[in-house]
N, CA, C and O atoms as a Tinker XYZ file with bonds, in Angstrom:
   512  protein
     1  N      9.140000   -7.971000    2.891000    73     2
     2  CA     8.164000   -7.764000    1.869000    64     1     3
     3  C      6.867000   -7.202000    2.445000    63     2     4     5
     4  O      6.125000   -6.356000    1.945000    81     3
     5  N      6.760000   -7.808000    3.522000    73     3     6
     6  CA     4.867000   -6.845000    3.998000    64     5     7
     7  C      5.632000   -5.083000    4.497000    63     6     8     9
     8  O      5.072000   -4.002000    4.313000    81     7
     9  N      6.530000   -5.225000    4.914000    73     7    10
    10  CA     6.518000   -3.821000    5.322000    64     9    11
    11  C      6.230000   -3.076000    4.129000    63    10    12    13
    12  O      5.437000   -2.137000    4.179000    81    11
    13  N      6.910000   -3.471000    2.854000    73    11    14
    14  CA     6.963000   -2.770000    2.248000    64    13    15
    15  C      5.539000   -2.892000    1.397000    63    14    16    17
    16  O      5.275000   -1.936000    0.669000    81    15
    17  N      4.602000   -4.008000    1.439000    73    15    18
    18  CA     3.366000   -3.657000    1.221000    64    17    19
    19  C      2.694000   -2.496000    1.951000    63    18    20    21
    20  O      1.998000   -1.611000    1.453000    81    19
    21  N      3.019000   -2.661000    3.160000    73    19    22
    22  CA     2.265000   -2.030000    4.479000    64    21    23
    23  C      2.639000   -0.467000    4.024000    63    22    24    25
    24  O      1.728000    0.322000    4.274000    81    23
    25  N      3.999000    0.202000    3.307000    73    23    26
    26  CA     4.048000    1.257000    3.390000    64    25    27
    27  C      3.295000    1.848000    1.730000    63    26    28    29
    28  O      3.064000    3.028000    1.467000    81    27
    29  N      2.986000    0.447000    0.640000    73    27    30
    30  CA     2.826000    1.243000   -0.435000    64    29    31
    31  C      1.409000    1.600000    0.097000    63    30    32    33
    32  O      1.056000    2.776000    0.014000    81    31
    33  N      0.372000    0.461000    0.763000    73    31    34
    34  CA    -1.161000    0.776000    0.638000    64    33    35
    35  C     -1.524000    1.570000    1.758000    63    34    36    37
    36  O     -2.718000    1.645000    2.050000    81    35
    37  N     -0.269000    2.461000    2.746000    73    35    38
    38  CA    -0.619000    3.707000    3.502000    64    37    39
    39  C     -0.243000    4.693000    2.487000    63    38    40    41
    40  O     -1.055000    5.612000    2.383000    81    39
    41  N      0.736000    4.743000    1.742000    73    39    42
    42  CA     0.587000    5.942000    0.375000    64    41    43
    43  C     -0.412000    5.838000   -0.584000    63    42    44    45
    44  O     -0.999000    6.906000   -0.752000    81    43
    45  N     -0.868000    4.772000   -1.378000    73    43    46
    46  CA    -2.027000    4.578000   -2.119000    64    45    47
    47  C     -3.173000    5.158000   -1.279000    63    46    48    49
    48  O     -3.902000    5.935000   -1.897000    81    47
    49  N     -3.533000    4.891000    0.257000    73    47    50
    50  CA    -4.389000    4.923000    0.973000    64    49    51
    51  C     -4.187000    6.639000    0.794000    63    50    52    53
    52  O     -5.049000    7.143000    0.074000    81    51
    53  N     -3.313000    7.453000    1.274000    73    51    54
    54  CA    -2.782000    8.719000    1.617000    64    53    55
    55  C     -3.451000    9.508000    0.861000    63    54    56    57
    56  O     -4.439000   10.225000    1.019000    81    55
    57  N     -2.560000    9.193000   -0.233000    73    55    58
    58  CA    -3.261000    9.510000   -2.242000    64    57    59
    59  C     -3.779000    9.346000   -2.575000    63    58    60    61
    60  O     -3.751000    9.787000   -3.724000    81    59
    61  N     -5.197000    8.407000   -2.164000    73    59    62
    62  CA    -6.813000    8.825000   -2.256000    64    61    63
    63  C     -6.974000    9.428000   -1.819000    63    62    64    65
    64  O     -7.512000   10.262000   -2.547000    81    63
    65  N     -6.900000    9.770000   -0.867000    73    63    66
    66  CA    -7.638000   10.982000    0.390000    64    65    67
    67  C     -7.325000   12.004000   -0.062000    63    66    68    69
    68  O     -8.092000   12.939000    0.166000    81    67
    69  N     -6.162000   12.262000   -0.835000    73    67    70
    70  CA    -6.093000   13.421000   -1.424000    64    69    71
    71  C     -6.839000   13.571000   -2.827000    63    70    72    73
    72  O     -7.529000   14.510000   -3.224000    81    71
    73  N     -6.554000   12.565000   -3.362000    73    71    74
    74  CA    -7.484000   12.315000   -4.843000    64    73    75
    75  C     -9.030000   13.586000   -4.232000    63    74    76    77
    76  O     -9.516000   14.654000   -4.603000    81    75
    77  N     -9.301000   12.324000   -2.872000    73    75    78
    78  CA   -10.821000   12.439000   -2.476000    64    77    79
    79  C    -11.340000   13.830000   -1.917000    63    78    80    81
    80  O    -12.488000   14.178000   -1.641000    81    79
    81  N    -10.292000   14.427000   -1.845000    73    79    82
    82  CA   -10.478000   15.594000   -1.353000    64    81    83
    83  C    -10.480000   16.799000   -2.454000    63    82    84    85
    84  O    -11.239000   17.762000   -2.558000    81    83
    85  N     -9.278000   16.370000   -3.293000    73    83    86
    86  CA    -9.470000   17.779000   -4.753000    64    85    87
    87  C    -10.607000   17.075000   -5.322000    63    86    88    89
    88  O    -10.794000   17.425000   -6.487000    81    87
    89  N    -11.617000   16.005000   -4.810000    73    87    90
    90  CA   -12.652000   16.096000   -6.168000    64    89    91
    91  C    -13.576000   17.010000   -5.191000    63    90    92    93
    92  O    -14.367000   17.737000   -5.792000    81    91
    93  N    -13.590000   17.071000   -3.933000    73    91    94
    94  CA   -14.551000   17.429000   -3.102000    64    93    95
    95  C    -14.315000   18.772000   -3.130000    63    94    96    97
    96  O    -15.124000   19.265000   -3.916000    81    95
    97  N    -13.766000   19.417000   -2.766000    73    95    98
    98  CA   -12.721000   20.927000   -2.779000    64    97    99
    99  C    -13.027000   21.502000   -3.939000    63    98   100   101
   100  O    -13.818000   22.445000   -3.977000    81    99
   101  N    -12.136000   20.753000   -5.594000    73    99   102
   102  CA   -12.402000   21.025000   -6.364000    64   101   103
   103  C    -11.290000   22.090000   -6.852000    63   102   104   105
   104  O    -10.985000   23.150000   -6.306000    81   103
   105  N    -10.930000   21.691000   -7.668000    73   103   106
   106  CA    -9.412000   22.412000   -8.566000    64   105   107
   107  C     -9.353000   22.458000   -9.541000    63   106   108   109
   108  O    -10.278000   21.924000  -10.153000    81   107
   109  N     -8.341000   23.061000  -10.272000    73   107   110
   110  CA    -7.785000   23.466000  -11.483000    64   109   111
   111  C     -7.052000   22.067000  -12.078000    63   110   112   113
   112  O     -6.664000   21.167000  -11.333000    81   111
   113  N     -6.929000   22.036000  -13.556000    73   111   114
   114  CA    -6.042000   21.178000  -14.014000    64   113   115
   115  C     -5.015000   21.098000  -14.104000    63   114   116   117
   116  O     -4.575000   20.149000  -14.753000    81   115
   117  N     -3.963000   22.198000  -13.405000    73   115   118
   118  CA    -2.869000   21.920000  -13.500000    64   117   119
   119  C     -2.415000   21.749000  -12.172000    63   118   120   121
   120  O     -3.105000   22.255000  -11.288000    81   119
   121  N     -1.454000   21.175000  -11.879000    73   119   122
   122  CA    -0.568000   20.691000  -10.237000    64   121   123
   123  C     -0.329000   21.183000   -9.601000    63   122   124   125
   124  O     -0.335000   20.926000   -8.397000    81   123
   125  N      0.225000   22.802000  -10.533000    73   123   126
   126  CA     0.407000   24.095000   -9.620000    64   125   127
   127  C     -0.799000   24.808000   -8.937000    63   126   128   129
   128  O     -0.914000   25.363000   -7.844000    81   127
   129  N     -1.387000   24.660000   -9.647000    73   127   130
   130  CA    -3.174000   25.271000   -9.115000    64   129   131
   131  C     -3.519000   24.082000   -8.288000    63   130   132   133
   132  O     -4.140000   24.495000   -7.309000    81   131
   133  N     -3.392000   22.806000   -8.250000    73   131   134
   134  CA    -3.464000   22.036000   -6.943000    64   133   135
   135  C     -2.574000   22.558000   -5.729000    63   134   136   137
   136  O     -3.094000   23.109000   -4.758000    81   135
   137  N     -1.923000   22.459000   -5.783000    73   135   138
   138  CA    -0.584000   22.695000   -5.115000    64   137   139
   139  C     -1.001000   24.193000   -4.436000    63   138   140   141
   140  O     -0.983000   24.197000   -3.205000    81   139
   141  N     -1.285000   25.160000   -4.940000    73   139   142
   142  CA    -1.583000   26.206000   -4.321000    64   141   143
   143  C     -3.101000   26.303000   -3.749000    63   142   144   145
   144  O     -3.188000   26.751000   -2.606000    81   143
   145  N     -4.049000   26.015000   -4.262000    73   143   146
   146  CA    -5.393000   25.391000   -3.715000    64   145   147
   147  C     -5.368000   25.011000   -2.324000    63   146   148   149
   148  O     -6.181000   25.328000   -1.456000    81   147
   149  N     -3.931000   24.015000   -2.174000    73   147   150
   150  CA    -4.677000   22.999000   -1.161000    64   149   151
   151  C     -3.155000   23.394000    0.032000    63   150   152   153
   152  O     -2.964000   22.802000    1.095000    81   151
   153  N     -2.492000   24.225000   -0.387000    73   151   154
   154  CA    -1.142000   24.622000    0.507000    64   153   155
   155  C     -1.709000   25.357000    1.815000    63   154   156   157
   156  O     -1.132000   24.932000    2.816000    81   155
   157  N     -2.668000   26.331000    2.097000    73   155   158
   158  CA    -3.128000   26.227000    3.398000    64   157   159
   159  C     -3.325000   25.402000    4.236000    63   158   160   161
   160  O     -2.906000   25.357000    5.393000    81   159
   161  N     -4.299000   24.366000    3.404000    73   159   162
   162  CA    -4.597000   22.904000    4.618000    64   161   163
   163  C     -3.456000   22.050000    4.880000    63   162   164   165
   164  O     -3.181000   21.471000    5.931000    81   163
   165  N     -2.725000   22.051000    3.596000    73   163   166
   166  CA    -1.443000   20.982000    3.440000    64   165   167
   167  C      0.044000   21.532000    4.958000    63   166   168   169
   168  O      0.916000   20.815000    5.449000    81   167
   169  N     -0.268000   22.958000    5.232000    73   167   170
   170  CA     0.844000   23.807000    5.949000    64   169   171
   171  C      0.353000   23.917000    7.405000    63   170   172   173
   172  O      0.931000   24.223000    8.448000    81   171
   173  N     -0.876000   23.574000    7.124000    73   171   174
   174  CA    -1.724000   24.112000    8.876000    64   173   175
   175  C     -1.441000   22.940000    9.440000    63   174   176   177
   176  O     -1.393000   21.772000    9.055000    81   175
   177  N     -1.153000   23.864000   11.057000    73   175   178
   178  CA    -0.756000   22.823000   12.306000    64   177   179
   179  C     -2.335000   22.305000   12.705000    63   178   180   181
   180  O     -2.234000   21.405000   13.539000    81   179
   181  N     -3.273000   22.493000   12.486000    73   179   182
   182  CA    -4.406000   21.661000   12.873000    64   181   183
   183  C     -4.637000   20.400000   12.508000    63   182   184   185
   184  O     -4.303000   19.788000   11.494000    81   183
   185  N     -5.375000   20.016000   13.645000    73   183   186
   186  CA    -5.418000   18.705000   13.291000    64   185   187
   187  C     -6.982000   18.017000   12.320000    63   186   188   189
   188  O     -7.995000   18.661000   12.047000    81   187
   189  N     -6.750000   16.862000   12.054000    73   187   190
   190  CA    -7.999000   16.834000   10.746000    64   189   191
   191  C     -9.406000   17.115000   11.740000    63   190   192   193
   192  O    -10.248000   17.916000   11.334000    81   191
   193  N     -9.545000   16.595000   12.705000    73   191   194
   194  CA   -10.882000   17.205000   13.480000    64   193   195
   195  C    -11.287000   18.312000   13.740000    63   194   196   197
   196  O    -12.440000   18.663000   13.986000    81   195
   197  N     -9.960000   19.160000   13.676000    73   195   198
   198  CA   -10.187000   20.523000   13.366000    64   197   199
   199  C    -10.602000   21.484000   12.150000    63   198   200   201
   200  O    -11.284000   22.459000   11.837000    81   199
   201  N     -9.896000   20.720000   11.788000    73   199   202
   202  CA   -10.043000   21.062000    9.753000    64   201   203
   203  C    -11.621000   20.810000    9.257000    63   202   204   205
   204  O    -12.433000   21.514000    8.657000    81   203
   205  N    -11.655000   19.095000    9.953000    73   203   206
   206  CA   -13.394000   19.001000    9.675000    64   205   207
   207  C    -14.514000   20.027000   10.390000    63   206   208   209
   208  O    -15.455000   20.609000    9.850000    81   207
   209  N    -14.128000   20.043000   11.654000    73   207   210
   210  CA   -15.065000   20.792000   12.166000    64   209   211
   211  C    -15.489000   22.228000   11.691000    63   210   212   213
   212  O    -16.587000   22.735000   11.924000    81   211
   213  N    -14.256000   22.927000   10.853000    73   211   214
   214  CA   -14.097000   24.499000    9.899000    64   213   215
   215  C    -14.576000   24.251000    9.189000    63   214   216   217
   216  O    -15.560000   24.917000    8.869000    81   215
   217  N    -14.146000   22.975000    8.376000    73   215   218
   218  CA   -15.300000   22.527000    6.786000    64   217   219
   219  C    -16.184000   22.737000    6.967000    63   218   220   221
   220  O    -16.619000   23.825000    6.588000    81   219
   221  N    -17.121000   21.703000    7.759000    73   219   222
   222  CA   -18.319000   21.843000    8.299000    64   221   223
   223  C    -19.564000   23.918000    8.409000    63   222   224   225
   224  O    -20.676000   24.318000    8.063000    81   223
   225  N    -18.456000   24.411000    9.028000    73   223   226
   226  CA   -18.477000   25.945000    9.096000    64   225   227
   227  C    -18.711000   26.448000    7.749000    63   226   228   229
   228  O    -19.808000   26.899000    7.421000    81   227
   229  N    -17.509000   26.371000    6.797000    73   227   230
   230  CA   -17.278000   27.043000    5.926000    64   229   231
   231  C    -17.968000   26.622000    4.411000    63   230   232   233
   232  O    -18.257000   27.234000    3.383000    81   231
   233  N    -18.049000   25.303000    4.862000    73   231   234
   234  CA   -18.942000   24.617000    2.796000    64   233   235
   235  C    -19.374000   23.460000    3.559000    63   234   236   237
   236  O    -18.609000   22.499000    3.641000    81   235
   237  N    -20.920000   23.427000    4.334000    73   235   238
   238  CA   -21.516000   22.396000    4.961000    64   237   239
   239  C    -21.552000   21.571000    3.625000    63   238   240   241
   240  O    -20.593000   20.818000    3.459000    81   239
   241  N    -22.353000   21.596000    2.814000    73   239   242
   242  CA   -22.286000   20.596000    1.474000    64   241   243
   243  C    -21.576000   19.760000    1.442000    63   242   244   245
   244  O    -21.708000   18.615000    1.876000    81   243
   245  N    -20.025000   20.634000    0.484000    73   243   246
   246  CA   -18.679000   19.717000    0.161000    64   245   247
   247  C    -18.737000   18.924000    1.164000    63   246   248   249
   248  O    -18.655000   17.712000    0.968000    81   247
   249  N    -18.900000   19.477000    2.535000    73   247   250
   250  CA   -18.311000   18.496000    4.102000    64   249   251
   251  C    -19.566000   17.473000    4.058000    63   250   252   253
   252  O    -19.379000   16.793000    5.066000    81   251
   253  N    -20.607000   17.053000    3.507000    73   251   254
   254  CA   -21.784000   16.670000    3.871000    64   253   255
   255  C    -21.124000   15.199000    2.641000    63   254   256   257
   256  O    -20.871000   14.043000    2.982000    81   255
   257  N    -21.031000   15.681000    1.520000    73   255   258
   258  CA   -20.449000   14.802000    0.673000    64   257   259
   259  C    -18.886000   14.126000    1.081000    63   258   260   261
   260  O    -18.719000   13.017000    0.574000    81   259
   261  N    -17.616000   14.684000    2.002000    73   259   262
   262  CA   -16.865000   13.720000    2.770000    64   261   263
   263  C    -17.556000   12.908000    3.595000    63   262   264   265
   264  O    -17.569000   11.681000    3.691000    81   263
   265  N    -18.229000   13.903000    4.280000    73   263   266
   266  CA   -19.320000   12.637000    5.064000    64   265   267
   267  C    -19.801000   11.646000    4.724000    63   266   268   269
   268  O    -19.587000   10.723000    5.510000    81   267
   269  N    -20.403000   11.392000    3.841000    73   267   270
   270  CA   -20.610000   10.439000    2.948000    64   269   271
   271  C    -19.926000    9.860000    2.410000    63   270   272   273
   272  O    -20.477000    9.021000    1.698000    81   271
   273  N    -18.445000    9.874000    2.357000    73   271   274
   274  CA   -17.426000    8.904000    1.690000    64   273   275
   275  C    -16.675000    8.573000    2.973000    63   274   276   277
   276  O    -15.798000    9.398000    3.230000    81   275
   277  N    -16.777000    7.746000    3.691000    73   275   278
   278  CA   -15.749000    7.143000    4.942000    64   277   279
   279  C    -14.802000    7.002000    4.271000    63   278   280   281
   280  O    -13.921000    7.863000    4.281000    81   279
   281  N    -14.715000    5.990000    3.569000    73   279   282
   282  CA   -13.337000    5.976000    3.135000    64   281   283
   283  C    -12.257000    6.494000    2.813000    63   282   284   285
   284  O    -11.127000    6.022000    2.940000    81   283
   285  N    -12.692000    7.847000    2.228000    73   283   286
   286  CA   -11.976000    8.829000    1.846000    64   285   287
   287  C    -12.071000    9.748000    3.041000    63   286   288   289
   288  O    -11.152000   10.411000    3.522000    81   287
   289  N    -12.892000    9.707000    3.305000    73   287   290
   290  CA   -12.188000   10.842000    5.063000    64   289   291
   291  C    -11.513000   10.293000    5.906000    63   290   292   293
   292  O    -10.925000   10.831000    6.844000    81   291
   293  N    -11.556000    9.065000    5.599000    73   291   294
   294  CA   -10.494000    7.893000    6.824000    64   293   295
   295  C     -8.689000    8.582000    6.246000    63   294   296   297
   296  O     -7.617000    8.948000    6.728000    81   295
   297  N     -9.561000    8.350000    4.587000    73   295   298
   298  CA    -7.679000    8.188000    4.270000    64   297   299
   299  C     -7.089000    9.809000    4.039000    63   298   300   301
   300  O     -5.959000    9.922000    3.565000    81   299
   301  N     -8.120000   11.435000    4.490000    73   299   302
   302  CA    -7.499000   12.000000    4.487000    64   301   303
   303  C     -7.298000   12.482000    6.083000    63   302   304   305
   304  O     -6.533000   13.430000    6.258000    81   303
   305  N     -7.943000   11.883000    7.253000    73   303   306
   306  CA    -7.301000   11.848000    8.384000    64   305   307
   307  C     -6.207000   11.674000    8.334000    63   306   308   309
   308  O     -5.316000   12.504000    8.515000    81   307
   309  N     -6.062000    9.980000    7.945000    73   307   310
   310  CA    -4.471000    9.621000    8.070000    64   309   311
   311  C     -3.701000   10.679000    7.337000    63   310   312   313
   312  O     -2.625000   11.139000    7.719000    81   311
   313  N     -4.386000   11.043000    6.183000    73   311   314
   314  CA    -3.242000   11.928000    5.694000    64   313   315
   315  C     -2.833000   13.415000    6.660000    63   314   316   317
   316  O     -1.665000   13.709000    6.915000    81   315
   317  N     -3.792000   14.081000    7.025000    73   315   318
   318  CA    -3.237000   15.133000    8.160000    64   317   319
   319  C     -2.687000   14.583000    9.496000    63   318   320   321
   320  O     -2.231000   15.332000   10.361000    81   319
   321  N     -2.749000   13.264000    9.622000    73   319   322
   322  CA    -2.299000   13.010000   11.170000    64   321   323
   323  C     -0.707000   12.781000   10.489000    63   322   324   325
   324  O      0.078000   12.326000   11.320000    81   323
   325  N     -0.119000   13.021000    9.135000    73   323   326
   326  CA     1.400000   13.352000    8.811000    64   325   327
   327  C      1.878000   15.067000    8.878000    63   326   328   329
   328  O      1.394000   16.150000    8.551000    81   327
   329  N      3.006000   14.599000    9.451000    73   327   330
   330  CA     3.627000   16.365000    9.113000    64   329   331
   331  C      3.286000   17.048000    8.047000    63   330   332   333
   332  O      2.860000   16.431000    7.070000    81   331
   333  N      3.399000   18.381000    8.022000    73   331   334
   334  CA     3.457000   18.950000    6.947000    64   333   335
   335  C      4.501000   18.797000    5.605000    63   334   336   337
   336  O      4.096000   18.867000    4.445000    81   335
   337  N      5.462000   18.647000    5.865000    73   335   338
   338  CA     6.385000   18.767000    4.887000    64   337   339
   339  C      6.425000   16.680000    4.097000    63   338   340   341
   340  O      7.203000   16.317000    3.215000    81   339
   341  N      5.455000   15.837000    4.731000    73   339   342
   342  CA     5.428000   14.876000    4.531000    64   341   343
   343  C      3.788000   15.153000    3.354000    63   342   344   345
   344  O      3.675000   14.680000    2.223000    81   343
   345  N      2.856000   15.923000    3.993000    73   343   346
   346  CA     1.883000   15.558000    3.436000    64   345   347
   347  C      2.179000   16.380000    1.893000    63   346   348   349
   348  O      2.154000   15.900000    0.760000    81   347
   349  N      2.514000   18.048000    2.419000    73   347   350
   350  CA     2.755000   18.601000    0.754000    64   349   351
   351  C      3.652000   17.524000   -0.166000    63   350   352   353
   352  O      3.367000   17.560000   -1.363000    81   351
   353  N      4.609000   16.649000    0.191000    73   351   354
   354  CA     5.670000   15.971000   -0.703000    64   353   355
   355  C      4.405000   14.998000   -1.339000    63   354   356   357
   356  O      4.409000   14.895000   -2.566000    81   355
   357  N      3.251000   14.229000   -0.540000    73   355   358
   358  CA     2.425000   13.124000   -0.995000    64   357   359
   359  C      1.539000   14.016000   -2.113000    63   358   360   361
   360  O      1.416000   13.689000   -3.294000    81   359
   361  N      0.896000   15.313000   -1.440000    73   359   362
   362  CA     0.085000   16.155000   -2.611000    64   361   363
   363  C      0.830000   16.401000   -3.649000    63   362   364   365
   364  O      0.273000   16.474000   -4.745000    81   363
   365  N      2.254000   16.584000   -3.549000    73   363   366
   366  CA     2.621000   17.076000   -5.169000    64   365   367
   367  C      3.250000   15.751000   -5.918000    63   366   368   369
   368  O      3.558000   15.894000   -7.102000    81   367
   369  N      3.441000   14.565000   -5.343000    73   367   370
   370  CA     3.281000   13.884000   -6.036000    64   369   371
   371  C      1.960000   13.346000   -6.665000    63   370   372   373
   372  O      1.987000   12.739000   -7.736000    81   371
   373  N      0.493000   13.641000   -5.799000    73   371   374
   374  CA    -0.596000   13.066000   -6.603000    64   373   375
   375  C     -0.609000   14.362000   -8.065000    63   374   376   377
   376  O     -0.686000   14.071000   -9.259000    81   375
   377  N     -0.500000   15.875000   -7.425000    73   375   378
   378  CA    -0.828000   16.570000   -8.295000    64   377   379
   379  C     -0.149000   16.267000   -9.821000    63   378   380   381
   380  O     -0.566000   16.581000  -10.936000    81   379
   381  N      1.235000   15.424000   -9.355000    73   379   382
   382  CA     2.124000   15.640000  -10.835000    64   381   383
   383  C      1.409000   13.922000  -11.667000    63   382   384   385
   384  O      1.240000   13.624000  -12.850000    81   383
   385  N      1.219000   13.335000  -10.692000    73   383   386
   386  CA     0.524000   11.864000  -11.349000    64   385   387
   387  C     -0.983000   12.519000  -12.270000    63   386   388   389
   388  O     -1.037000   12.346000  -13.488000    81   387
   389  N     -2.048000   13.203000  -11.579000    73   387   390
   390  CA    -3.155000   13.971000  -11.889000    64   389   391
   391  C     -2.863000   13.955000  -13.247000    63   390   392   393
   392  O     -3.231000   13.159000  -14.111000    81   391
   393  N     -1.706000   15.560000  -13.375000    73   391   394
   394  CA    -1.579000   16.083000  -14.402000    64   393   395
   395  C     -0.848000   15.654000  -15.650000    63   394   396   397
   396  O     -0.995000   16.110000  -16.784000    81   395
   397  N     -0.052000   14.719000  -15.255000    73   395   398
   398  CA     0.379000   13.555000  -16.032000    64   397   399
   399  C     -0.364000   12.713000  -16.723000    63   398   400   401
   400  O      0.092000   12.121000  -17.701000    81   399
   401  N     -1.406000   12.584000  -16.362000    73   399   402
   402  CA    -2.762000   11.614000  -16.808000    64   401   403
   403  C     -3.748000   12.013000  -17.289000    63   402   404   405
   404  O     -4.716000   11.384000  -17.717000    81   403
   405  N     -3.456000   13.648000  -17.220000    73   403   406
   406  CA    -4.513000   14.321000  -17.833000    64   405   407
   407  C     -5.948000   14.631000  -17.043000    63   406   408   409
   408  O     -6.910000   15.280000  -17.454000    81   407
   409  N     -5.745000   13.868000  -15.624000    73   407   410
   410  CA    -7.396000   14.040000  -15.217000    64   409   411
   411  C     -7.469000   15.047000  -14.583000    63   410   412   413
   412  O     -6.605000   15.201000  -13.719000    81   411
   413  N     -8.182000   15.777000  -14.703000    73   411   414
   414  CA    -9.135000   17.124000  -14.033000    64   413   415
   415  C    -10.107000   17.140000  -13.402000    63   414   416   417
   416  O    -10.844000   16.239000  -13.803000    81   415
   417  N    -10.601000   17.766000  -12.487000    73   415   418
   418  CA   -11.092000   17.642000  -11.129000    64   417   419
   419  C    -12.224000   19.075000  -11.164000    63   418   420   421
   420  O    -12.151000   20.273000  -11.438000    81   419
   421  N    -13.011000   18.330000  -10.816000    73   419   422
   422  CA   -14.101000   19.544000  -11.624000    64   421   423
   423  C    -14.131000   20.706000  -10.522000    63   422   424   425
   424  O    -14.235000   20.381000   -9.339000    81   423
   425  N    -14.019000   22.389000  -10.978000    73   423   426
   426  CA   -14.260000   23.257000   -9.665000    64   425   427
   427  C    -15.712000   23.414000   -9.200000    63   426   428   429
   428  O    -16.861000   23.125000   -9.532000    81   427
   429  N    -14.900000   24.134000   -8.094000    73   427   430
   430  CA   -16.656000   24.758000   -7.379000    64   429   431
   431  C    -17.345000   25.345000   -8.165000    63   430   432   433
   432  O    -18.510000   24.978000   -8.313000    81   431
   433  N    -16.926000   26.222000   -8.758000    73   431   434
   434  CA   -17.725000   27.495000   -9.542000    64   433   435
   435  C    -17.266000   28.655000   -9.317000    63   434   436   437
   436  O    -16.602000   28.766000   -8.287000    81   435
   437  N    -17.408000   29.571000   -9.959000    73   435   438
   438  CA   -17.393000   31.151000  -10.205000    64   437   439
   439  C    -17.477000   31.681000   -8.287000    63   438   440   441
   440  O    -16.596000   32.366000   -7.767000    81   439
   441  N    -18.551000   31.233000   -7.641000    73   439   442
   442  CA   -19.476000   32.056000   -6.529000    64   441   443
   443  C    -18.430000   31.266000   -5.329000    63   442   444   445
   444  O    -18.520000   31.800000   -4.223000    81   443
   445  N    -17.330000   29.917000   -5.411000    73   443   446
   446  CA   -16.774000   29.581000   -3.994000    64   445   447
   447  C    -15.436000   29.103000   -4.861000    63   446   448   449
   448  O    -15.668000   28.009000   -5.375000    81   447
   449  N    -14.238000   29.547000   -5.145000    73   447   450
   450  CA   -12.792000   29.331000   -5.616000    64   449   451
   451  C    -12.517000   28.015000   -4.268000    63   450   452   453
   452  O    -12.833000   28.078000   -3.080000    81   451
   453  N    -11.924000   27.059000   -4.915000    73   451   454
   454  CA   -11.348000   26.099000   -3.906000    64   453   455
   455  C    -10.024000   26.975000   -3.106000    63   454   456   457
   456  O    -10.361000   27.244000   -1.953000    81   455
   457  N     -8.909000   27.370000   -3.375000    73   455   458
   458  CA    -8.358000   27.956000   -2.755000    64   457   459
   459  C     -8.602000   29.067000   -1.788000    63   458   460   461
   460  O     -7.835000   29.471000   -0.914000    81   459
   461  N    -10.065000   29.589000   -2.157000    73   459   462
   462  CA   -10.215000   30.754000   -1.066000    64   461   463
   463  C    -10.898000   29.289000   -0.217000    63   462   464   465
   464  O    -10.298000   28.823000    0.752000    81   463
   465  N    -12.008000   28.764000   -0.651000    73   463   466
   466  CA   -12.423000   28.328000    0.842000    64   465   467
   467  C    -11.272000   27.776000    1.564000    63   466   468   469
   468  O    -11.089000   28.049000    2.750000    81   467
   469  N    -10.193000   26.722000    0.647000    73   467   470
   470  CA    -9.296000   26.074000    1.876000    64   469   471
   471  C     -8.731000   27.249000    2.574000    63   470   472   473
   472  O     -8.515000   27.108000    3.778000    81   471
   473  N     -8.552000   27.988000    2.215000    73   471   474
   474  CA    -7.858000   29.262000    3.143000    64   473   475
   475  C     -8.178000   29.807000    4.308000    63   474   476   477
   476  O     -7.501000   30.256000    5.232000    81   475
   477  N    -10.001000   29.633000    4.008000    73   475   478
   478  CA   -11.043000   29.813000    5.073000    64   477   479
   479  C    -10.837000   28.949000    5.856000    63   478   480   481
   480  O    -10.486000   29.227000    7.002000    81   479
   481  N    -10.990000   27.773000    5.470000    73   479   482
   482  CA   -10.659000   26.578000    6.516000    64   481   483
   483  C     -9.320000   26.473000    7.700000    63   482   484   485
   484  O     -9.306000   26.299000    8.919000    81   483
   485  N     -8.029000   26.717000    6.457000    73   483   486
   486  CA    -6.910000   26.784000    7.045000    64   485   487
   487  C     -6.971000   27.968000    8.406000    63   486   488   489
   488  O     -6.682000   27.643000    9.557000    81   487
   489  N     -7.350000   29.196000    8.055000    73   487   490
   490  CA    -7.442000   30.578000    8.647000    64   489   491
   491  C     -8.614000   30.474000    9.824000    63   490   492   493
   492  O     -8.697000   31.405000   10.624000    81   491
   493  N     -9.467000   29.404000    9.921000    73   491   494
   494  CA   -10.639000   28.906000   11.257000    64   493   495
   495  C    -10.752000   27.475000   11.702000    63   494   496   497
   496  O    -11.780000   26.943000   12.123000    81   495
   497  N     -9.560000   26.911000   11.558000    73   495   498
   498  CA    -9.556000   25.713000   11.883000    64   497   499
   499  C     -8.745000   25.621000   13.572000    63   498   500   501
   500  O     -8.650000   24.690000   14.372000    81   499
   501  N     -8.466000   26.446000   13.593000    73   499   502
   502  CA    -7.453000   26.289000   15.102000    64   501   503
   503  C     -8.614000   27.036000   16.200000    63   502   504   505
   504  O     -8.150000   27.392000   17.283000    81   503
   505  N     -9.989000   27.262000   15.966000    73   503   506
   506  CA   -11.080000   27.961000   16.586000    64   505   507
   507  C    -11.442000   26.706000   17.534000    63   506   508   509
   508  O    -11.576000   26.802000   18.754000    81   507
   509  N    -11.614000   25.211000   16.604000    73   507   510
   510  CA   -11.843000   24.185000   17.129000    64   509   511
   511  C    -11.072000   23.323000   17.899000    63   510   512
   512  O    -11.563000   22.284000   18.342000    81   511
């Protein structure tokens, strides 16, 4: 029985960090527009110190506001310190829970698309 606590509140934990990250990032309402948004960072071999350190580069702000949430940068470390094909399976299950529930995740704006910056990120994260 604890293992299997131990493995739901590292996925609950996982699936904030992702929660915590499309509010930070910032997306579309549908799963597929998550899903494609966040498939650069979700596919890149870098590691999250790397990823942070590009954030940092690319949208000091957004990164200024993870900064400010430990918790949620804890739980999307853990989430990049998983494979890829582990973390996209955890994102498209939050995206289909999201969109299932109806909640929407407010964007950047017109002047920074979440998918181009993660792209930026994904595309200068291996610099670090």
């Amino acid at each position: 029985m604890r293992m299997l606590n131990a493995r739901y509140a590292i996925v609950t934990v996982t699936l904030g960090g992702f929660a915590a990250g499309a509010a930070l990032f910032g997306s579309a309402a549908a799963a597929a527009d998550m899903i494609d948004d966040f498939g650069p960072l979700l596919t890149s071999t870098c590691s999250f110190d790397q990823i942070d350190a590009a954030w940092h580069q690319v949208d000091p702000t957004s990164a200024a506001r993870l900064d400010a949430a430990p918790v949620q940068k804890a739980a999307l470390r853990f989430a990049f310190s998983q494979p890829a094909e582990k973390r996209t399976s955890m994102f498209e299950q939050l995206a289909a829970q999201r969109n299932m529930a109806g909640v929407n995740v407010p964007e950047l704006g017109a002047d920074q698309a979440a998918g181009s910056m993660m792209s930026r990120i994904a595309d200068s994260c291996h610099r670090y």
